[in-house]
Every structure is written in structure tokens, then in C-alpha cells.
MDAnalysis code that builds the backbone (N, CA, C; Angstrom):
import MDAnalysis as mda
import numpy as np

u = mda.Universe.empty(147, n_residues=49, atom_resindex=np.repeat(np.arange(49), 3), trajectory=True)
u.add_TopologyAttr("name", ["N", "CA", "C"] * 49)
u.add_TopologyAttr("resid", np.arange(1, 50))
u.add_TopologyAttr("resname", ["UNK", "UNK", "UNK", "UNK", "UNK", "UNK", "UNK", "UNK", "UNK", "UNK", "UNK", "UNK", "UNK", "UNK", "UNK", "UNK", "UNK", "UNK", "UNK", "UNK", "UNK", "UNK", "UNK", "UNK", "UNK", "UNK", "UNK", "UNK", "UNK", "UNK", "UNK", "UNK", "UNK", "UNK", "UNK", "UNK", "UNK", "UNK", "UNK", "UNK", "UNK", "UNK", "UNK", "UNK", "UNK", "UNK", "UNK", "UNK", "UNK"])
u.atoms.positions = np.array([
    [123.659, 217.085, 86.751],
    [124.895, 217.626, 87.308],
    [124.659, 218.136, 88.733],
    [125.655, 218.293, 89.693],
    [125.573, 218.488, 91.016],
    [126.115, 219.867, 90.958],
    [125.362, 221.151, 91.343],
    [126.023, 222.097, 91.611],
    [126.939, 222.175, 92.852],
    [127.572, 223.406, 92.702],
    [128.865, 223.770, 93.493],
    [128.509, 223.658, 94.966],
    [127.019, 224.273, 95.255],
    [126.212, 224.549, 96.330],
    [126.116, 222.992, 97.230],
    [125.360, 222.285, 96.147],
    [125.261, 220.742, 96.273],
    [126.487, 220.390, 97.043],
    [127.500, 220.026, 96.033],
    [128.937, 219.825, 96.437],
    [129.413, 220.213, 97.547],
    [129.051, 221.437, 98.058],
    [129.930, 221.967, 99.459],
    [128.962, 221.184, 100.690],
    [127.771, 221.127, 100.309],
    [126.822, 220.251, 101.516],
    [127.114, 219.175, 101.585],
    [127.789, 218.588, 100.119],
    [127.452, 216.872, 100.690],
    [129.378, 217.005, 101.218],
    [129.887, 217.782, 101.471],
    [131.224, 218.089, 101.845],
    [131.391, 218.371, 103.319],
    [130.494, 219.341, 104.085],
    [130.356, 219.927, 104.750],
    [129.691, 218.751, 105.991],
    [128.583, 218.265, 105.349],
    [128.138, 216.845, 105.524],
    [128.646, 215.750, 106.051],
    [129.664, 215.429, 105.527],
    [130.597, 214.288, 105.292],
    [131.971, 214.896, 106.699],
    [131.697, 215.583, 106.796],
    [133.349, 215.919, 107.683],
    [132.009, 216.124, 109.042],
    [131.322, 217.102, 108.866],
    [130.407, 216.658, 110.623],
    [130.579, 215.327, 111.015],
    [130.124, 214.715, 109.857],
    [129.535, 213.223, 110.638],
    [131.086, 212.400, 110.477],
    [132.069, 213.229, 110.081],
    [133.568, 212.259, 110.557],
    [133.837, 213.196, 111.870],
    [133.609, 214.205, 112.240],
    [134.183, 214.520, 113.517],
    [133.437, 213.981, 114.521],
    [131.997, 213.451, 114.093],
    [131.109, 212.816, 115.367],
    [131.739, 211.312, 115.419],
    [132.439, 210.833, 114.349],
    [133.077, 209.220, 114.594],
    [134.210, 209.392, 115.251],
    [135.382, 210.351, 115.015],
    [136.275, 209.849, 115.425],
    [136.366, 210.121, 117.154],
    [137.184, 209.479, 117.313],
    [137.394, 208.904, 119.097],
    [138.520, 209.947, 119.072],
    [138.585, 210.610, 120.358],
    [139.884, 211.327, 121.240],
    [140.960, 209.958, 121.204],
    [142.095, 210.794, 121.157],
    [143.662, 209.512, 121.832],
    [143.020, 208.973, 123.235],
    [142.753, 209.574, 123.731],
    [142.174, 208.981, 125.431],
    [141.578, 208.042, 125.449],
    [140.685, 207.977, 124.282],
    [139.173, 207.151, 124.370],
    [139.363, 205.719, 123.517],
    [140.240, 205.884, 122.995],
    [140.955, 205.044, 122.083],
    [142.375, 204.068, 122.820],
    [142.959, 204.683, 124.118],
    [143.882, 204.141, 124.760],
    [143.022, 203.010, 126.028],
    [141.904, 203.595, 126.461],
    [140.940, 203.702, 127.464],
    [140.251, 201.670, 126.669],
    [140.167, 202.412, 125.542],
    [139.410, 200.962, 125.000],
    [140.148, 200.060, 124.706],
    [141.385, 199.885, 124.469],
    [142.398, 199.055, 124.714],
    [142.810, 198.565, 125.368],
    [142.710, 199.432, 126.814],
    [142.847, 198.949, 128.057],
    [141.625, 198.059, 128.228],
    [140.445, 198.248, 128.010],
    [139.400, 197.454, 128.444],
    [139.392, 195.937, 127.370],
    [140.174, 196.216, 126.199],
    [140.183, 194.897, 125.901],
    [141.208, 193.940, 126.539],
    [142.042, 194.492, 126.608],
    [143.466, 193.861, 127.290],
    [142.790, 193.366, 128.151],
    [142.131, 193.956, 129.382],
    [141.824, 193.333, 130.938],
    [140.933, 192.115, 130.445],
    [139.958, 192.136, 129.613],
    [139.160, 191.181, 129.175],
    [139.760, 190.082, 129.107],
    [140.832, 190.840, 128.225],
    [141.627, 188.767, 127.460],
    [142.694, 188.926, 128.556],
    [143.024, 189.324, 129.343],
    [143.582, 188.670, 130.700],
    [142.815, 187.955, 131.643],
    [141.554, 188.522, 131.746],
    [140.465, 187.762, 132.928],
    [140.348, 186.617, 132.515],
    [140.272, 186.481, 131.066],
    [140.092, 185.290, 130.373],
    [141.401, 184.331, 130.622],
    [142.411, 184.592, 130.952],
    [143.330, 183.938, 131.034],
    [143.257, 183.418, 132.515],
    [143.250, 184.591, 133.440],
    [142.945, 184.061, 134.580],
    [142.172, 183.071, 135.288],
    [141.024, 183.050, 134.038],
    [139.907, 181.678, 134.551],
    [140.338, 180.525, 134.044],
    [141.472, 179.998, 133.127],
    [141.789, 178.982, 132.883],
    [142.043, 178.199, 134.070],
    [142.103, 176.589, 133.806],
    [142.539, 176.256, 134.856],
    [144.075, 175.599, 134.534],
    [144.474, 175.357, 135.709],
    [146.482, 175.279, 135.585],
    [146.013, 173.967, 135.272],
    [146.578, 172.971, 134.714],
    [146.715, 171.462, 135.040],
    [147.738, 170.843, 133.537],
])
């Protein structure tokens, strides 16, 4: 059995290492932008014909 003690660490645990994943709104708008420009450059190198 997992005590209560146990339980609150692997709890306590688990939410650090989700506040170290998640991304700010900024950082998350920021990387969207950098995909967008990508698959536009990509468009830009096509050739017309």
C-alpha cells in the first residue's frame, strides 16, 4: 500500500514537473508564428510555371 505521505510526493511531483512543461500564451503564439513563416518560405521557393 502507498501511504498518504507517498501519495502527496508522487502528487507534488507530478504538478512541478507539469509547471516545468507547460509553455506561457506568448511562447506558444511565438511558435506558431515560427511555423507559419516556415511553411510560407516553403511556398515561396516553389517555382511559378
Amino acid at each position: 500500500m502507498i501511504t498518504k505521505k507517498e501519495k502527496l510526493q508522487i502528487f507534488v511531483d507530478t504538478v512541478s514537473r507539469l509547471k516545468k512543461t507547460t509553455t506561457s500564451e506568448e511562447d506558444r503564439l511565438n511558435e506558431r508564428d515560427l511555423i507559419i513563416e516556415k511553411k510560407a518560405e516553403k511556398f515561396r521557393r516553389l517555382p511559378l510555371d
